[in-house]
Backbone atoms as SQL, in Angstrom:
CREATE TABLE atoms (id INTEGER PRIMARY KEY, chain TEXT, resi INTEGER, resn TEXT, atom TEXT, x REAL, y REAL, z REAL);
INSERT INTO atoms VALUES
  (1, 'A', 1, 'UNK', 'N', -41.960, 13.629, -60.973),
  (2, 'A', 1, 'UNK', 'CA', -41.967, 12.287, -60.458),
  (3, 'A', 1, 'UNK', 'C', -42.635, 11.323, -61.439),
  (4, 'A', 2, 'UNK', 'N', -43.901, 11.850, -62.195),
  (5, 'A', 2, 'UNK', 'CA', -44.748, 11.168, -63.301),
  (6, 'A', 2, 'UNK', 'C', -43.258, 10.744, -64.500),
  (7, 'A', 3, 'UNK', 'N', -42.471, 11.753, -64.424),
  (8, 'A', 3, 'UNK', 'CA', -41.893, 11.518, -65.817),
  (9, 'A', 3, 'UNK', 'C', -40.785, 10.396, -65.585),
  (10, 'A', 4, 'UNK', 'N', -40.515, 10.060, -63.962),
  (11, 'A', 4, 'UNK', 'CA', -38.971, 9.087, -63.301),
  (12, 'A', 4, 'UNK', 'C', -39.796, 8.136, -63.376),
  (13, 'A', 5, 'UNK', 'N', -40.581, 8.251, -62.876),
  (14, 'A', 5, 'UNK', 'CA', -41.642, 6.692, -62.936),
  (15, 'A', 5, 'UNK', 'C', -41.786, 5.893, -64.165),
  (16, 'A', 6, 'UNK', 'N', -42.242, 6.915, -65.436),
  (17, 'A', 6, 'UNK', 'CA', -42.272, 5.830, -66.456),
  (18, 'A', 6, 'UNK', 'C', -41.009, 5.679, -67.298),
  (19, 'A', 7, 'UNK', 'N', -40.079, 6.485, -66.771),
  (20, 'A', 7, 'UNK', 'CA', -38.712, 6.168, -67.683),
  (21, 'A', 7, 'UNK', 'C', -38.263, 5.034, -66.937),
  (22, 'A', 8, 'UNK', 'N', -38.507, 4.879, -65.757),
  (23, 'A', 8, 'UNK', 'CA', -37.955, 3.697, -64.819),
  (24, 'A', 8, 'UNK', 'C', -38.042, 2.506, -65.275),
  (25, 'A', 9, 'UNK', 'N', -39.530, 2.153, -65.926),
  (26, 'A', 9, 'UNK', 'CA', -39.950, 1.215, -66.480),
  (27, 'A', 9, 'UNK', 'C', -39.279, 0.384, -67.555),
  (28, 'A', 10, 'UNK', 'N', -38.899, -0.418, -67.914),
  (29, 'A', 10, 'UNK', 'CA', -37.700, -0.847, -69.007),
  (30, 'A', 10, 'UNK', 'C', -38.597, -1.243, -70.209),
  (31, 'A', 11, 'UNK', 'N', -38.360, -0.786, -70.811),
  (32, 'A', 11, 'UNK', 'CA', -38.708, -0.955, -72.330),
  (33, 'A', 11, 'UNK', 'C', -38.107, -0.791, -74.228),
  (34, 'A', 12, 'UNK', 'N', -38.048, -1.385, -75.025),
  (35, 'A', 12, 'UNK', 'CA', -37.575, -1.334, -76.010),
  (36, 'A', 12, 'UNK', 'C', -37.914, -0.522, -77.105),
  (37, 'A', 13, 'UNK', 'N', -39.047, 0.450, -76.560),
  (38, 'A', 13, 'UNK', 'CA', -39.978, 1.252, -77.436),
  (39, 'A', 13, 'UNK', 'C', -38.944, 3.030, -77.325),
  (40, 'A', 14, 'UNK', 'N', -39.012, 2.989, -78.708),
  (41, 'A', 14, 'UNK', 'CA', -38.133, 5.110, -78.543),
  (42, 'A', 14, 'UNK', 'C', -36.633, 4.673, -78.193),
  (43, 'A', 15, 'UNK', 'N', -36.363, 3.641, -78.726),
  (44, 'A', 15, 'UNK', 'CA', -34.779, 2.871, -78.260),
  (45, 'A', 15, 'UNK', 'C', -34.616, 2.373, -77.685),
  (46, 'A', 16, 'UNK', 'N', -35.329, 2.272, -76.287),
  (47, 'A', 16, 'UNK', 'CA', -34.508, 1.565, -75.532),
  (48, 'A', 16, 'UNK', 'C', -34.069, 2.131, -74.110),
  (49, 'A', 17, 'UNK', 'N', -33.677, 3.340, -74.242),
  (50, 'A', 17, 'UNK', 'CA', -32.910, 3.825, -73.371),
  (51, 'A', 17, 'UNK', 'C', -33.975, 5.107, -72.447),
  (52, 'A', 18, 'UNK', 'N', -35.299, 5.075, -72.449),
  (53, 'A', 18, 'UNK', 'CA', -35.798, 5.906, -71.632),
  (54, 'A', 18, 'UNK', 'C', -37.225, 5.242, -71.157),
  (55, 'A', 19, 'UNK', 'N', -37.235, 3.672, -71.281),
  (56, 'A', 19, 'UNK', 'CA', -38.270, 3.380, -70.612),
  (57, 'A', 19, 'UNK', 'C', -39.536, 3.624, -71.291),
  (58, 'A', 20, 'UNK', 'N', -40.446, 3.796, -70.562),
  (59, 'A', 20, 'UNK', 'CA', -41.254, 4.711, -71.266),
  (60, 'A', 20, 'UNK', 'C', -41.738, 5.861, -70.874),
  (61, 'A', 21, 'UNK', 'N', -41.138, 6.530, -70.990),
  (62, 'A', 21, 'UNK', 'CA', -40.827, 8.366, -70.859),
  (63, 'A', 21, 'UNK', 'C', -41.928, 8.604, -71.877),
  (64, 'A', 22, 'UNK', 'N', -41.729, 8.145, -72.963),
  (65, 'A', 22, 'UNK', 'CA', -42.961, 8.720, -74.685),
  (66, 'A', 22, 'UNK', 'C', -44.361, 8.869, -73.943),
  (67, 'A', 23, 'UNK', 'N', -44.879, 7.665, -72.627),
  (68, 'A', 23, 'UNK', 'CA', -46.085, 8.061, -72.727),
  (69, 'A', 23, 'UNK', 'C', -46.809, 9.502, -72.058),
  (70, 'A', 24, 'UNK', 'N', -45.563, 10.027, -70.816),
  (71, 'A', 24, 'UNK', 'CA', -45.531, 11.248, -70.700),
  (72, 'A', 24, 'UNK', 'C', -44.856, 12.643, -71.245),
  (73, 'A', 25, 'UNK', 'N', -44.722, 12.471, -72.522),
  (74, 'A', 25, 'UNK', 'CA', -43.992, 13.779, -73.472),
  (75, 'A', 25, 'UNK', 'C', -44.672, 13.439, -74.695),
  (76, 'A', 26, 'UNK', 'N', -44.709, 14.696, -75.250),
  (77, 'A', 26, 'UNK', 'CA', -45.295, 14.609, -76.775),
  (78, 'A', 26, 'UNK', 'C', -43.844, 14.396, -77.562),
  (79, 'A', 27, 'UNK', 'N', -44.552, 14.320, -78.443),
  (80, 'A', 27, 'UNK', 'CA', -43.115, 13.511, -79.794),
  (81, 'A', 27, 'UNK', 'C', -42.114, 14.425, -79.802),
  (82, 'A', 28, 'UNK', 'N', -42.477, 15.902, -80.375),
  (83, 'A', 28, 'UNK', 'CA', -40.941, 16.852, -79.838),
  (84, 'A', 28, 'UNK', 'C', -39.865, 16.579, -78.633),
  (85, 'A', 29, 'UNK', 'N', -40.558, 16.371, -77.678),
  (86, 'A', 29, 'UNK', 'CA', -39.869, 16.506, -76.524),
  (87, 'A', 29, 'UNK', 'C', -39.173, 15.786, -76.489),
  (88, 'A', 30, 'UNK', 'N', -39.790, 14.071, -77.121),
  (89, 'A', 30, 'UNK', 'CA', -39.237, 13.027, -76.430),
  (90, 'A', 30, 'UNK', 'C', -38.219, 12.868, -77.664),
  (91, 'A', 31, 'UNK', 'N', -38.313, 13.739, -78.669),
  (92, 'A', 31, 'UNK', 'CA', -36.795, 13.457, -80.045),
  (93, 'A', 31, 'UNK', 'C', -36.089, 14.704, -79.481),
  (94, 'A', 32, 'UNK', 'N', -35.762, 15.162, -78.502),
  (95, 'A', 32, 'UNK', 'CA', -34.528, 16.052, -77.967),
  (96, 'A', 32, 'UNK', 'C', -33.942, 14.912, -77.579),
  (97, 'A', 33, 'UNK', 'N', -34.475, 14.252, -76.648),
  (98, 'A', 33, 'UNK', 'CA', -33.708, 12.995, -75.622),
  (99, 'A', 33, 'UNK', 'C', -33.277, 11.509, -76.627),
  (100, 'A', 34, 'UNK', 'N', -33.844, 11.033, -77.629),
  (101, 'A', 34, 'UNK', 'CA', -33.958, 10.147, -78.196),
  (102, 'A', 34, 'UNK', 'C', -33.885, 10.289, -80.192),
  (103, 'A', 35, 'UNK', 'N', -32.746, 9.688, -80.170),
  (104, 'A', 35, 'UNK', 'CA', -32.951, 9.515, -81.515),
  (105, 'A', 35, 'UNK', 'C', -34.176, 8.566, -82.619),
  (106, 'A', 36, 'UNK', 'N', -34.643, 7.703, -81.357),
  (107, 'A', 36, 'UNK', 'CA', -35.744, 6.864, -81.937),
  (108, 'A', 36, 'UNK', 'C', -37.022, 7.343, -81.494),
  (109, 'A', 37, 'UNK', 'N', -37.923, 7.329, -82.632),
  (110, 'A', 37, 'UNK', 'CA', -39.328, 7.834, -81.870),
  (111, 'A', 37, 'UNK', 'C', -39.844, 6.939, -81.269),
  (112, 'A', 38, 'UNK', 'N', -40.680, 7.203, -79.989),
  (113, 'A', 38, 'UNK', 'CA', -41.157, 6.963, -78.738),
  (114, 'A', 38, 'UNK', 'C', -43.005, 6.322, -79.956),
  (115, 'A', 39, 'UNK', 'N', -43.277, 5.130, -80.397),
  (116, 'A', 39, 'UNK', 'CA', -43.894, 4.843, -80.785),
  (117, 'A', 39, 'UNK', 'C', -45.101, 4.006, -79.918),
  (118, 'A', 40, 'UNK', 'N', -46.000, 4.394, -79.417),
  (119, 'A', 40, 'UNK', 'CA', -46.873, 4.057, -78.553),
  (120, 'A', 40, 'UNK', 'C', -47.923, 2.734, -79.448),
  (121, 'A', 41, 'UNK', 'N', -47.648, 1.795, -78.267),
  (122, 'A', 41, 'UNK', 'CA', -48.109, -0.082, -79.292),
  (123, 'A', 41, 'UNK', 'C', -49.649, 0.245, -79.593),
  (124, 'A', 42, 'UNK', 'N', -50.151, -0.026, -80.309),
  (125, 'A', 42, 'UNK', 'CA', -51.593, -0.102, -80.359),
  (126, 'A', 42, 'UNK', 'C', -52.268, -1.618, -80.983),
  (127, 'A', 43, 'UNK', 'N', -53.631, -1.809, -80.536),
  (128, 'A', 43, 'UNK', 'CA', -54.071, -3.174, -80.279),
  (129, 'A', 43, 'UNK', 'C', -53.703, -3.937, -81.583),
  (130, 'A', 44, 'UNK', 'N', -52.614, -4.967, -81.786),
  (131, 'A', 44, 'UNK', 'CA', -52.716, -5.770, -83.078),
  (132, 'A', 44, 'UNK', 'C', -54.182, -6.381, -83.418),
  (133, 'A', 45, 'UNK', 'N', -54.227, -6.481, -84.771),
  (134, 'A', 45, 'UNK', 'CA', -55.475, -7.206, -85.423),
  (135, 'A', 45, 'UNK', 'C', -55.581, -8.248, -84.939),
  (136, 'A', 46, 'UNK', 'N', -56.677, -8.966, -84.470),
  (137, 'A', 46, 'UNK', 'CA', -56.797, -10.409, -84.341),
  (138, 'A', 46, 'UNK', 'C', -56.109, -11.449, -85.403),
  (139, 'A', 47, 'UNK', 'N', -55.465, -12.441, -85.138),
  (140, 'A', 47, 'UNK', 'CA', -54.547, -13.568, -85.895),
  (141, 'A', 47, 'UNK', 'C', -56.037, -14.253, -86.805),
  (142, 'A', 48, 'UNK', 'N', -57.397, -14.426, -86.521),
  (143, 'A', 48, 'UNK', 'CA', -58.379, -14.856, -87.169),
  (144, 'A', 48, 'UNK', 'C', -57.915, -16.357, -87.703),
  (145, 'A', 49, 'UNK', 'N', -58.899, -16.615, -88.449),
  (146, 'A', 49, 'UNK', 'CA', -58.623, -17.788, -89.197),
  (147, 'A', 49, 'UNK', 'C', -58.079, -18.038, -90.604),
  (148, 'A', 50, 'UNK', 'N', -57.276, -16.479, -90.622),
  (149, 'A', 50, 'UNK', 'CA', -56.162, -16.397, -91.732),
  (150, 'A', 50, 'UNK', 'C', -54.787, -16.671, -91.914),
  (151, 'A', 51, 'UNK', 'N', -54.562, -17.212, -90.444),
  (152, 'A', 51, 'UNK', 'CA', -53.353, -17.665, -89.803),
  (153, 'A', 51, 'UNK', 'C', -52.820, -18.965, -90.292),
  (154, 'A', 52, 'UNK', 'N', -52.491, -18.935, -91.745),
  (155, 'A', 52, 'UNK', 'CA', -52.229, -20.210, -92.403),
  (156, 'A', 52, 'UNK', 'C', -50.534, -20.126, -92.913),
  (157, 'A', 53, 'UNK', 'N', -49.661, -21.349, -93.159),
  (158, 'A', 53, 'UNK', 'CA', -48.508, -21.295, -93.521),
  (159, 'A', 53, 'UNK', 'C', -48.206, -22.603, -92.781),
  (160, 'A', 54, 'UNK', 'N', -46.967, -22.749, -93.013),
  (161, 'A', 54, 'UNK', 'CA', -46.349, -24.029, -92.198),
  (162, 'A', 54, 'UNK', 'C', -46.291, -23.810, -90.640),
  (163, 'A', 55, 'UNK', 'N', -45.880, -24.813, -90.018),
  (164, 'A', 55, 'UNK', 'CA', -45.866, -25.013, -88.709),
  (165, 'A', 55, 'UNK', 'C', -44.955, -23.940, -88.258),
  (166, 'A', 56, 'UNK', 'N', -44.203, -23.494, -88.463),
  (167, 'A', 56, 'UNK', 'CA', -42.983, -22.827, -88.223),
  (168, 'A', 56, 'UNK', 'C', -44.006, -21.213, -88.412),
  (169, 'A', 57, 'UNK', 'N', -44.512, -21.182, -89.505),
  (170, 'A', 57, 'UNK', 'CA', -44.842, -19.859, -89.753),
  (171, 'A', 57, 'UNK', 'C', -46.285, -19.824, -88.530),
  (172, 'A', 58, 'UNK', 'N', -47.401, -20.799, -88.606),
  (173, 'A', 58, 'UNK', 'CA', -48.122, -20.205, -88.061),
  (174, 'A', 58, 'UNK', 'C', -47.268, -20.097, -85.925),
  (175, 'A', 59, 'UNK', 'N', -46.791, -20.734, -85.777),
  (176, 'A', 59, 'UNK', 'CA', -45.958, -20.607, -84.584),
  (177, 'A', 59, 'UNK', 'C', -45.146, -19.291, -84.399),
  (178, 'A', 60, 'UNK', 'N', -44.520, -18.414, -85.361),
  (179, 'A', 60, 'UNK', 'CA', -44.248, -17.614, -85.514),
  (180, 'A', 60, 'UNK', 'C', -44.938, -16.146, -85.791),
  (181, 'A', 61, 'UNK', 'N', -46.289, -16.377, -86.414),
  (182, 'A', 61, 'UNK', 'CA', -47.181, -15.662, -86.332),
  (183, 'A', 61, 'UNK', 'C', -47.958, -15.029, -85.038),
  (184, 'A', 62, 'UNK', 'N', -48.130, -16.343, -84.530),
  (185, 'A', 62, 'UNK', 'CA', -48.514, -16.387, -82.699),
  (186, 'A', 62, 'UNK', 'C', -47.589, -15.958, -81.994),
  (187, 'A', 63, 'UNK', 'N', -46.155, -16.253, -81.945),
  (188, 'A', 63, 'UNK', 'CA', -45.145, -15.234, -81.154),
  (189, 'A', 63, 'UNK', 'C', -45.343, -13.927, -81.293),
  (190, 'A', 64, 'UNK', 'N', -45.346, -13.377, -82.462),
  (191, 'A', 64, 'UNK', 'CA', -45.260, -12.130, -83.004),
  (192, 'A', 64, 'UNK', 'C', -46.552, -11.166, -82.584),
  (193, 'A', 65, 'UNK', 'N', -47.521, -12.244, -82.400),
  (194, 'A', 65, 'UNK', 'CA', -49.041, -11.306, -82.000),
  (195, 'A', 65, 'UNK', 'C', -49.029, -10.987, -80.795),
  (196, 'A', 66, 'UNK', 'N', -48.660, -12.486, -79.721),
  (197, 'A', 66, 'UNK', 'CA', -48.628, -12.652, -78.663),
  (198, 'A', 66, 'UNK', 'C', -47.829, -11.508, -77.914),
  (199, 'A', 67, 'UNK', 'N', -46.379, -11.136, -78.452),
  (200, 'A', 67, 'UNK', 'CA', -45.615, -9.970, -78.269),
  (201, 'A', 67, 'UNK', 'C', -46.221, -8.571, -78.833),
  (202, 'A', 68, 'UNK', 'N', -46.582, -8.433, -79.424),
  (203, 'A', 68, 'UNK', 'CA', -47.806, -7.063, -79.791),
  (204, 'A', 68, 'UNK', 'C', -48.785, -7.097, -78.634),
  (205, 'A', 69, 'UNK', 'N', -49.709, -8.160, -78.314),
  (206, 'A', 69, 'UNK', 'CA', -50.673, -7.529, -77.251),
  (207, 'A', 69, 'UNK', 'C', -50.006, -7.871, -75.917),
  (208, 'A', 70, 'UNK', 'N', -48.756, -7.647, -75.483),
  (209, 'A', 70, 'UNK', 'CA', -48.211, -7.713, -74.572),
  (210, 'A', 70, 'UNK', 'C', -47.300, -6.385, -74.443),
  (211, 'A', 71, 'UNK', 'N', -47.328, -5.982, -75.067),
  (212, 'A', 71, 'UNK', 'CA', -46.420, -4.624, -75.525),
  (213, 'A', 71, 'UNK', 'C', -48.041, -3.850, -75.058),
  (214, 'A', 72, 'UNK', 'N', -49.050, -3.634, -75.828),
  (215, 'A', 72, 'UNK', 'CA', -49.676, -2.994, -76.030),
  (216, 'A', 72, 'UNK', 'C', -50.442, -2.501, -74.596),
  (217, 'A', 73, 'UNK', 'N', -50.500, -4.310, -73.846),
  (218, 'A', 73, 'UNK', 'CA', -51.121, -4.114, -72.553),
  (219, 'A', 73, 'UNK', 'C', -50.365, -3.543, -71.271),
  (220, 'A', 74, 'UNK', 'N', -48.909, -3.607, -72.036),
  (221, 'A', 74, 'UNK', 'CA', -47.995, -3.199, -70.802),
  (222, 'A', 74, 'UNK', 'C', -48.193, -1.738, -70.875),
  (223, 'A', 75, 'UNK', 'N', -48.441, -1.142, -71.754),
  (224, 'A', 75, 'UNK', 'CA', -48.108, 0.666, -72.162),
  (225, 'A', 75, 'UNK', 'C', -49.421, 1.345, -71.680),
  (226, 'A', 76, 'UNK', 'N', -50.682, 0.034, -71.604),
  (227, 'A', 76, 'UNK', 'CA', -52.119, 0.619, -70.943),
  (228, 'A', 76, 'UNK', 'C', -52.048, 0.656, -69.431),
  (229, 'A', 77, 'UNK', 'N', -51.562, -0.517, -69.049),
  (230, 'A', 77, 'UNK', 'CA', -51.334, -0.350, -67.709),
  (231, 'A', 77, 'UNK', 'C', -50.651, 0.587, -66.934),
  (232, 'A', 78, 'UNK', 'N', -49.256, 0.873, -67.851),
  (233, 'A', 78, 'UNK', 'CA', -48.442, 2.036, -66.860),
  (234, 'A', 78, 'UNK', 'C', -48.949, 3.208, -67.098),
  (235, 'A', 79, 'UNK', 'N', -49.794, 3.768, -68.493),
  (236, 'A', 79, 'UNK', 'CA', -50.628, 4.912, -68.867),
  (237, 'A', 79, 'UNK', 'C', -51.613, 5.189, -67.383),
  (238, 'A', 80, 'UNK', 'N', -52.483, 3.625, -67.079),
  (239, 'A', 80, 'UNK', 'CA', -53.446, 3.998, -66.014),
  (240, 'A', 80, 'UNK', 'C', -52.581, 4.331, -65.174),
  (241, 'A', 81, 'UNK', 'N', -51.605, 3.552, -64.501),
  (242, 'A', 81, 'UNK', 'CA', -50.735, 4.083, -63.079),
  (243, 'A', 81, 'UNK', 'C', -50.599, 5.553, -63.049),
  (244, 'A', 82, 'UNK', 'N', -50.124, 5.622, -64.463),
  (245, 'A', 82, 'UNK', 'CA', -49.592, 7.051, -64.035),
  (246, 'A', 82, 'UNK', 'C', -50.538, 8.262, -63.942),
  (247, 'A', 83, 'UNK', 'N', -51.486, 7.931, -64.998),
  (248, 'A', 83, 'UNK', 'CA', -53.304, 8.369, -63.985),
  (249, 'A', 83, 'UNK', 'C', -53.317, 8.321, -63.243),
  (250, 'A', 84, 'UNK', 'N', -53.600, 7.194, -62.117),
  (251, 'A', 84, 'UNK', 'CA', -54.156, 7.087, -61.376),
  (252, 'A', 84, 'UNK', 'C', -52.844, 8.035, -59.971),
  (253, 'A', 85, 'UNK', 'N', -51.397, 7.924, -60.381),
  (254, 'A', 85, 'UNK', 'CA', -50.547, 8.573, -59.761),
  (255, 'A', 85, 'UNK', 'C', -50.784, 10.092, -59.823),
  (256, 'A', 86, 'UNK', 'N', -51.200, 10.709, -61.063),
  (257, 'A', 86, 'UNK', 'CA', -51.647, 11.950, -60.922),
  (258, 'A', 86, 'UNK', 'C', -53.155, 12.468, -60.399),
  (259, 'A', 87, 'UNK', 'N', -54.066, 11.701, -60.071),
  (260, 'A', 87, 'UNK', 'CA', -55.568, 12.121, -59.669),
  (261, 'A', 87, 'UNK', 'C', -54.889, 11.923, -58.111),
  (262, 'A', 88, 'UNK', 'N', -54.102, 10.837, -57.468),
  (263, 'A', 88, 'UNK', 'CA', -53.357, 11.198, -56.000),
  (264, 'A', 88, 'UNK', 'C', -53.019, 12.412, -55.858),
  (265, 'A', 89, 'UNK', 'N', -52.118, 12.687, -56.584),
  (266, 'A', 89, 'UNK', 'CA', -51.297, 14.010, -56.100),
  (267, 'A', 89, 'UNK', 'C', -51.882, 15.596, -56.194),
  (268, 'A', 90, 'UNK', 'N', -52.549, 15.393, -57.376),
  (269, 'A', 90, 'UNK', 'CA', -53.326, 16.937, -58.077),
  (270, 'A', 90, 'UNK', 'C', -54.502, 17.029, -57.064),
  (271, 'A', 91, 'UNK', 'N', -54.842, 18.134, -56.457),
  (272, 'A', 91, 'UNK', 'CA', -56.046, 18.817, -56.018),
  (273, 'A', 91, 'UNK', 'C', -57.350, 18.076, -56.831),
  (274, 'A', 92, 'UNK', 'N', -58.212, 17.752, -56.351),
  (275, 'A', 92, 'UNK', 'CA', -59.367, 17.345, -57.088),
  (276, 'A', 92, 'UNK', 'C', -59.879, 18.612, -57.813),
  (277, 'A', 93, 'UNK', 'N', -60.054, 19.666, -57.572),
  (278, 'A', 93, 'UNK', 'CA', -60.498, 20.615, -58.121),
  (279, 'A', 93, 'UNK', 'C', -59.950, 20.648, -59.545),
  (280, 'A', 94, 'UNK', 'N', -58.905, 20.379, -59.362),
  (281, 'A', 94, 'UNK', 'CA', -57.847, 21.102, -60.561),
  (282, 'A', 94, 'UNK', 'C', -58.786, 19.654, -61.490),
  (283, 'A', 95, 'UNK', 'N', -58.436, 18.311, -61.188),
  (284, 'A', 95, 'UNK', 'CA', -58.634, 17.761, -62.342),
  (285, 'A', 95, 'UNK', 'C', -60.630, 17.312, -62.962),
  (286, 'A', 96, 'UNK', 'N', -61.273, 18.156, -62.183),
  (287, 'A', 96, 'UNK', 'CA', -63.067, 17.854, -61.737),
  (288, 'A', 96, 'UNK', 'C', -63.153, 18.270, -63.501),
  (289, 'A', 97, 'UNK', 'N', -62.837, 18.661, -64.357),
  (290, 'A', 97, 'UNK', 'CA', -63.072, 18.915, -65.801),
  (291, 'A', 97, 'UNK', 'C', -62.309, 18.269, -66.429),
  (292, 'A', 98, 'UNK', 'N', -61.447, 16.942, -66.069),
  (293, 'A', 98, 'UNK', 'CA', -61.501, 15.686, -66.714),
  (294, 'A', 98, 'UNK', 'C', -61.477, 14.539, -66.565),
  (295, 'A', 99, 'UNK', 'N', -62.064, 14.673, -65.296),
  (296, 'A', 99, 'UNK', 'CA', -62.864, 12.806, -65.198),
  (297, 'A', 99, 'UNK', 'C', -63.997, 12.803, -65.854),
  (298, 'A', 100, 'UNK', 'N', -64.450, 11.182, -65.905),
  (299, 'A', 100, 'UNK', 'CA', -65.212, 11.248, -66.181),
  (300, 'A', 100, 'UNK', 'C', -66.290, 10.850, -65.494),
  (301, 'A', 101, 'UNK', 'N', -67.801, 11.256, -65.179),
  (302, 'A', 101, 'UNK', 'CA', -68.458, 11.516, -64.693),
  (303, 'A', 101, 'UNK', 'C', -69.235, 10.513, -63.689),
  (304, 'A', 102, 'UNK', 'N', -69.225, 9.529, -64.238),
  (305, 'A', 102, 'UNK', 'CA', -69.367, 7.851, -63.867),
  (306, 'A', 102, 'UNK', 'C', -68.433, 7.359, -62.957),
  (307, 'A', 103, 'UNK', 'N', -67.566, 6.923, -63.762),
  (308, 'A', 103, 'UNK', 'CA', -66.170, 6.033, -63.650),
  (309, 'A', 103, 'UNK', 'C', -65.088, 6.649, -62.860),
  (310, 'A', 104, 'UNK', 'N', -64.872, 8.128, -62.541),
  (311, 'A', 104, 'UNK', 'CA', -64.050, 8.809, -61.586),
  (312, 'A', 104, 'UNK', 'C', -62.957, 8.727, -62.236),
  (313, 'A', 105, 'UNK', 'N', -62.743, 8.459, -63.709),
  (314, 'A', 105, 'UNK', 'CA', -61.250, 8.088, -64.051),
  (315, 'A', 105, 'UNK', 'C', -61.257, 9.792, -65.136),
  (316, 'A', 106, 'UNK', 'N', -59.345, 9.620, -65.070),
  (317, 'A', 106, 'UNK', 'CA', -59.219, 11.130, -65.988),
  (318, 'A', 106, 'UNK', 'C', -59.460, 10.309, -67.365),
  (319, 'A', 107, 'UNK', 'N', -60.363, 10.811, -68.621),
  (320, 'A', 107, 'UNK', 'CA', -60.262, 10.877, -69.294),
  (321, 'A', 107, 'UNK', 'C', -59.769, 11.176, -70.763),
  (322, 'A', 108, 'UNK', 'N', -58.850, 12.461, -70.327),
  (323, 'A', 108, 'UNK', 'CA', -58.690, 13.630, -71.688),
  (324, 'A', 108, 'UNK', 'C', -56.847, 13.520, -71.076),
  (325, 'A', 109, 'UNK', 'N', -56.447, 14.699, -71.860),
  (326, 'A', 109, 'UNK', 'CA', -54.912, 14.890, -71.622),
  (327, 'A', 109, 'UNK', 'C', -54.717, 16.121, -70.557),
  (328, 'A', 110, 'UNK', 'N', -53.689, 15.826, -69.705),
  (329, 'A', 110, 'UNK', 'CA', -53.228, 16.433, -68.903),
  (330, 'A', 110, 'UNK', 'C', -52.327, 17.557, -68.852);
């Protein structure tokens, strides 16, 4: 059900065509199904005050970032869901060696 859930999700990442399936399969798995690798966004650099060029460019610079930490925040969020979808379903027992101790959240890989 973890794996319908995030393919459900529509996304342009690993092609296109499986959502995001990548964040529940390791890279083998997910290049049986996909000719494109399933590339998971990670936080762009801050734009800083190096963000110089013409109007056009720095406007274009800001699209381009703006779409990186929007990518990046969408792939954290459905990562937590689908946490938080598996600490529902799994026995607490089973997952008591990877939360974390504080925060009640799974930490590690599943």
């Amino acid at each position: 059900q973890v794996k319908v859930n995030a393919a459900s999700v529509p996304s342009t990442l690993g092609g296109g065509q499986h959502g995001h399936l990548g964040l529940t399969t390791n890279a083998t798995t997910y290049a049986r199904i996909a000719s494109t690798p399933y590339v998971r966004p990670t936080a762009p650099a801050p734009l800083g005050p190096n963000n110089v060029g013409t109007a056009a460019q720095i406007s274009e610079n800001r699209r381009t970032y703006n779409l990186a930490v929007a990518r990046y925040h969408q792939a954290n969020h459905i990562e937590k869901t689908i946490l938080n979808q598996l600490q529902e379903a799994l026995d607490e027992t089973i997952l008591m060696t990877l939360l974390h101790e504080d925060a009640g959240t799974i930490t590690s890989s599943i």
